[in-house]
C-alpha positions in Angstrom: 125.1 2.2 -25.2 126.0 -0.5 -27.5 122.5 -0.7 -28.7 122.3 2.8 -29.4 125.7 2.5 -31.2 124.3 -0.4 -33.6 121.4 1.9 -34.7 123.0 4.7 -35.2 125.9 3.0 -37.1 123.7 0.8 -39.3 121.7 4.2 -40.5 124.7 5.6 -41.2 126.0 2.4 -42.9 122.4 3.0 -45.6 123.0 6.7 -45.8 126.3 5.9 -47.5 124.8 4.4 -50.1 125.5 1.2 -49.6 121.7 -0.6 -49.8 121.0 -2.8 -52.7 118.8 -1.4 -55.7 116.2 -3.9 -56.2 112.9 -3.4 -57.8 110.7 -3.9 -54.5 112.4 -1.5 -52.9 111.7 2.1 -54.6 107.9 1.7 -53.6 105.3 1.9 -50.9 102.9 -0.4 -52.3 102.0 -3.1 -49.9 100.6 -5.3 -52.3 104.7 -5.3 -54.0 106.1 -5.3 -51.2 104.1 -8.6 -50.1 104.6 -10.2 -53.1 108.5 -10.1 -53.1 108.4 -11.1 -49.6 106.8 -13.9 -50.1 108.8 -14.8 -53.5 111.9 -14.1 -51.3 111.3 -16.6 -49.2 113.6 -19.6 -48.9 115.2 -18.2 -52.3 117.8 -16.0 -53.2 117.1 -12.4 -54.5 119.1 -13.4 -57.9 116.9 -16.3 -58.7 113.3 -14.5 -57.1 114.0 -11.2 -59.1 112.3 -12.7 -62.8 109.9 -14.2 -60.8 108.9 -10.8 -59.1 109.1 -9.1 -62.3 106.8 -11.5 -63.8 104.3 -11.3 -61.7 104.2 -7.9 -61.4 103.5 -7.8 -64.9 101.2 -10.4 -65.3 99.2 -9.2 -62.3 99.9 -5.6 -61.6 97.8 -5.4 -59.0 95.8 -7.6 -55.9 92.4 -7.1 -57.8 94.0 -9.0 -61.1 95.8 -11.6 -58.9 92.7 -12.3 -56.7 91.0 -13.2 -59.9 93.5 -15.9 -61.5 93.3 -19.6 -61.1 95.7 -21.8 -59.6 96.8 -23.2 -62.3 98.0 -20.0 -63.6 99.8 -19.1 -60.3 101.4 -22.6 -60.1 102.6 -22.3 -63.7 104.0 -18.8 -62.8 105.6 -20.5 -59.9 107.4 -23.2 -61.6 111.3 -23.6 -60.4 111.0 -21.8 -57.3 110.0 -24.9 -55.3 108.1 -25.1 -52.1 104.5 -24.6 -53.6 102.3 -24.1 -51.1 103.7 -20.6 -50.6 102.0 -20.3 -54.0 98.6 -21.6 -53.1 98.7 -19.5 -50.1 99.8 -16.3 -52.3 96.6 -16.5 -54.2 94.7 -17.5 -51.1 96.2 -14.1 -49.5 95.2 -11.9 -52.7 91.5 -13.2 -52.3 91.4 -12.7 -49.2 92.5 -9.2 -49.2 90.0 -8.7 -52.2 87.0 -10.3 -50.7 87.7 -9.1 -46.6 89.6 -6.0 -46.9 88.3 -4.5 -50.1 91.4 -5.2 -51.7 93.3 -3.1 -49.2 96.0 -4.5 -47.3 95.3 -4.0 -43.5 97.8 -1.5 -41.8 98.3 -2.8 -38.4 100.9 -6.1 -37.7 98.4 -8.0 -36.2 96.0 -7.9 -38.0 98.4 -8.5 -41.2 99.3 -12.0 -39.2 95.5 -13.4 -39.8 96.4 -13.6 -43.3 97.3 -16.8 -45.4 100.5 -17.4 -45.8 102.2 -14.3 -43.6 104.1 -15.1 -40.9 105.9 -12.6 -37.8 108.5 -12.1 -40.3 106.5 -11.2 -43.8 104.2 -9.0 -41.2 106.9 -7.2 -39.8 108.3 -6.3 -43.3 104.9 -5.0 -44.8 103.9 -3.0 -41.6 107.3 -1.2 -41.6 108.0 -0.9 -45.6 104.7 -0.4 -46.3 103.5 1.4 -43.4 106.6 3.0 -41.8 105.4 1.3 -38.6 108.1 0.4 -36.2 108.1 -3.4 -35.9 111.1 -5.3 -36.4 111.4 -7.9 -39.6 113.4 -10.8 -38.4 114.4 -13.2 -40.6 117.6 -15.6 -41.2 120.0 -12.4 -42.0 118.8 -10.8 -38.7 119.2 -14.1 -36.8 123.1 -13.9 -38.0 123.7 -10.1 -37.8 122.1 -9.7 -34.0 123.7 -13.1 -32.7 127.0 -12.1 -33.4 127.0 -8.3 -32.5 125.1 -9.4 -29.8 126.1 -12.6 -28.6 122.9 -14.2 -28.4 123.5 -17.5 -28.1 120.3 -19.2 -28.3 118.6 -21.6 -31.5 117.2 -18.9 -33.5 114.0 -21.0 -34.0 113.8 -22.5 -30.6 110.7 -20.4 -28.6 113.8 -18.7 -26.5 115.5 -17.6 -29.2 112.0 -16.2 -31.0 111.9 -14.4 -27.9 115.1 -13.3 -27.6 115.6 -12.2 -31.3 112.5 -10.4 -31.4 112.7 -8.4 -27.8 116.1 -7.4 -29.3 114.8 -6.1 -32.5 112.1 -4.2 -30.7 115.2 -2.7 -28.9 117.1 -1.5 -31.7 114.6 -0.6 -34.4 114.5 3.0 -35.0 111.3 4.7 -34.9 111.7 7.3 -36.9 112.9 5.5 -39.5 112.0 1.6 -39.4 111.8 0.7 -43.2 115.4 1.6 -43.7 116.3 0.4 -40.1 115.1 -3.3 -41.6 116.3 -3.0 -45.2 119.7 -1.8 -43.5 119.9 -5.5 -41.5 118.6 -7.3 -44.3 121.3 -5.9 -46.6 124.3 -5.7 -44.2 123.7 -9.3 -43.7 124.1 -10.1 -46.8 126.5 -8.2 -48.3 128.7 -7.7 -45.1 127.9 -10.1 -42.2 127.7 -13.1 -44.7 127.9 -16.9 -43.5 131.6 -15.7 -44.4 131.7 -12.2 -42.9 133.6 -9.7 -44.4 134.9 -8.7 -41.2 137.7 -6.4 -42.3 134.9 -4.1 -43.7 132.4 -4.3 -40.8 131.7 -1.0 -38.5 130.8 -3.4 -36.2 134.2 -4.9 -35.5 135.2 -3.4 -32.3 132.1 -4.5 -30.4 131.3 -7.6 -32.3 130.8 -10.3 -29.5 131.4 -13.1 -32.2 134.2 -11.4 -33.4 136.1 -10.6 -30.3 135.0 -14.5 -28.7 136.1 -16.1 -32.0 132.9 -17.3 -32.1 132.0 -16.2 -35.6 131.6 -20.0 -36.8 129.4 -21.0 -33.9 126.6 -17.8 -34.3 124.1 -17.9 -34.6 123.6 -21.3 -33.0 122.0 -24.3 -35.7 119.2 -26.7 -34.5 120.4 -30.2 -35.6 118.6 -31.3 -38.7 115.9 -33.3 -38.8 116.6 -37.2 -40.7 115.0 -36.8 -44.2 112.6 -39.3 -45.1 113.5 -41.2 -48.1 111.1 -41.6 -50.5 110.9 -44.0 -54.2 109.2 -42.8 -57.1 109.0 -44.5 -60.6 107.4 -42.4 -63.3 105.9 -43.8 -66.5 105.9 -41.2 -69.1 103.5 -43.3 -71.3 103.3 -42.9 -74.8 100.2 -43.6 -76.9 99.7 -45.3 -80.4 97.1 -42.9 -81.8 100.0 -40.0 -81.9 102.0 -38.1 -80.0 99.7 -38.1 -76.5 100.5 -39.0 -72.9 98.3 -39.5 -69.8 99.5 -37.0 -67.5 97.6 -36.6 -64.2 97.2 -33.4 -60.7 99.3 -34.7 -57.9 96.7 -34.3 -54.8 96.5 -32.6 -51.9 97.6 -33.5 -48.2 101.5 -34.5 -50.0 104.2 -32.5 -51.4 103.3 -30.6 -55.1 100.1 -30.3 -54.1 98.5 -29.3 -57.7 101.3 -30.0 -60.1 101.4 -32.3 -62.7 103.1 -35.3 -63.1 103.4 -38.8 -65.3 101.5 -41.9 -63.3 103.7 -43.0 -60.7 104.4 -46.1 -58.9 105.9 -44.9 -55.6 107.5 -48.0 -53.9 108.9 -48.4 -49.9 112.3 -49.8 -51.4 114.5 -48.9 -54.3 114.8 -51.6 -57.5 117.7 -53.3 -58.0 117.1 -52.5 -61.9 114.4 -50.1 -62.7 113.1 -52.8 -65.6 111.9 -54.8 -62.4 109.1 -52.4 -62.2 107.2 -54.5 -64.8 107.0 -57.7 -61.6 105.4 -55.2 -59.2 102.2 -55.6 -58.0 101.8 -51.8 -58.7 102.5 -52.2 -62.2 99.6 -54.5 -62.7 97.2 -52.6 -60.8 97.7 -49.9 -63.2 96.6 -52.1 -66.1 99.7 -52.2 -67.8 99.9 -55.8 -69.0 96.6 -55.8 -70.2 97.1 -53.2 -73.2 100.8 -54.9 -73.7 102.7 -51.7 -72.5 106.5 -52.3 -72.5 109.6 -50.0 -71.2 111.4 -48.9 -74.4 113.4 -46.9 -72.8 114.5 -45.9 -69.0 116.3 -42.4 -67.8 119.2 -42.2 -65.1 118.2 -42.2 -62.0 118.2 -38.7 -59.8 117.8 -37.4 -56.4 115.6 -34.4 -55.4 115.9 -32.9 -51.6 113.3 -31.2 -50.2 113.0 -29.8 -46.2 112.2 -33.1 -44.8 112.7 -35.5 -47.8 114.6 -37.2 -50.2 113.4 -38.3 -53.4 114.8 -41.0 -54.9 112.9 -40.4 -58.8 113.2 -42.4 -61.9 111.4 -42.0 -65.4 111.1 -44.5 -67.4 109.1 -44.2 -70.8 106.7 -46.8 -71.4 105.0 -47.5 -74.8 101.5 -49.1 -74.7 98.7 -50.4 -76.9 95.4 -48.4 -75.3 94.7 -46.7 -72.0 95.0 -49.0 -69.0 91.2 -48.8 -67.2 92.6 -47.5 -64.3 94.5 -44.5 -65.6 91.4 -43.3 -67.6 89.4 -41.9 -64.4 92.9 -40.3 -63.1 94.4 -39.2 -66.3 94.2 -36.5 -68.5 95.3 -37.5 -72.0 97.2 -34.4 -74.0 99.5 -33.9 -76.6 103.5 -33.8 -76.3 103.6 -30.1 -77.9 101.1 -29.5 -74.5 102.8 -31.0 -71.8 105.0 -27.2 -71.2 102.0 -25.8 -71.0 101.3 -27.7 -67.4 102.9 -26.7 -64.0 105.2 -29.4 -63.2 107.3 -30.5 -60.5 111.3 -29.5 -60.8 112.5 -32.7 -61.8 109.8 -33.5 -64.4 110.4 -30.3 -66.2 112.6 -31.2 -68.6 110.7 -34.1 -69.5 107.4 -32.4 -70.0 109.6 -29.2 -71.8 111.5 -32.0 -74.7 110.7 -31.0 -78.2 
């Protein structure tokens, strides 16, 4: 009965017009509604609306994404962290192109064998897209069913997957499963917030969370993991024949894959005083004291978190007489006015973007 009740009450909830107006959700297109899921995710609908909107103009369809480079996409990308959901959004569009005729498949599972789409992203294509009944469940769901419900399992544990998603399959309606999953996704975040608006919730009276006092404790958080601390030193090297800088693609199998960056000395311990840099056996490696480089000037030191690290990341702008040896097979050498023009990682933007 008191899944029945949830169903009913949440359709209800939409049809009183209280589901957001966002510009992914007045259309059937898979290919729009993929691309603001994956936008979406891990970042909040204020800061992924311009970049959906950009996109969608810049590629207005799979058949003009599947034909850009990365280094478009990345640029594209820039600010909204975690890049390989990037790389894997172009590797999705070609896909698509190349496999499926530039058709996205109909059916969940097949919709899974796809780069970069997870149970989640599947679930919300199939049903938005497709008006299949499959349940999206994603952090909002996790929050809104462990409350009503009381399900008091780690949301990302394999119980809880299991748990969450039979429970899903439950509720779902299936006549009307788009708006069943837009109605979670926005009750969850407009009502059933970390801090619930409880005095405005239908759900009050049979709210498990609500009536245990439990409202703090659901859905249940998996400790988190111990960052690894990492220490980087960048030289933002300046030329003598003008204003150019050897900049050079971070590679792959570490974090921003593809992005640009200054050389780097990454060390396993922090300097005492970033000037030290200049004693390091990385320092000479790099070829530095043979064109007489020097630090003219060094920038305040700043921390970057990502999911499992901590970046510890210093710039410090180096003047120098020629191009060390060993930069010129990693480097590319380009003007100040052109450094913008490259995809950078978040904490090198403002460097790169300096008139």
């Amino acid at each position: 009965m008191k899944e029945k009740f949830f169903t009913r009450t949440l359709l209800q909830w939409a049809d009183e017009g209280n589901l957001r107006r966002l510009p992914w959700k007045e259309t059937k297109n898979p290919y729009l509604i993929w691309l603001s899921e994956i936008i979406l995710q891990q970042t909040r609908v204020e800061q992924g609306t311009p970049y959906f909107l950009h996109f969608r103009k810049t590629w207005p369809t799979l058949q003009h994404l599947a034909k850009a480079k990365e280094d478009q996409v990345l640029k594209a990308w820039q600010g909204l962290g975690y890049y390989s959901r990037a790389r894997r959004l172009l590797a999705c569009a070609k896909r698509v192109q190349d496999e499926y005729g530039g058709r996205f498949p109909r059916e969940y599972e097949e919709l899974l064998k796809l780069p970069g789409i997870g149970p989640y992203t599947a679930a919300a294509i199939a049903s938005f897209a497709f008006d299949q009944a499959v349940p999206a469940i994603d952090g909002n769901a996790h929050r809104l069913l462990a409350r009503v419900f009381g399900i008091d399992l780690p949301p990302h544990s394999a119980e809880g997957k299991r748990a969450f998603r039979q429970m899903g399959a439950r509720l779902i309606s299936k006549e009307r499963p788009a708006d069943f999953n837009q109605a979670v996704m926005d009750f969850a975040s407009t009502v059933c917030k970390p801090k619930p608006l409880c005095e405005n919730c239908p759900f009050s009276q049979a709210c498990t969370a609500l009536l245990e006092n439990r409202i703090a404790e659901l859905p249940r958080k998996t400790p988190p993991k111990e960052k690894k601390k990492r220490f980087f030193y960048y030289l933002f090297i300046h030329l003598p024949f003008g204003k150019y800088h050897p900049i050079r693609q971070r590679p792959g199998g570490d974090i921003w894959q593809g992005l640009w960056e200054f050389p780097l000395i990454e060390l396993p311990r922090p300097l005492k005083a970033a000037r030290q840099i200049t004693r390091t056996r990385a320092w000479k490696e790099l070829g530095l004291p043979e064109v007489a480089a020097r630090i003219c000037h060094v920038h305040p030191p700043l921390k970057h978190l990502l999911t499992h690290r901590e970046l510890h990341i210093q710039v410090l702008e180096v003047e120098a007489q020629a191009l060390p040896e060993p930069l010129k097979t990693t480097c590319l050498i380009t003007d100040t006015k052109n450094l913008p023009t490259f995809a950078w990682p978040k904490p090198l933007e403002k460097y790169a973007n300096r008139k």
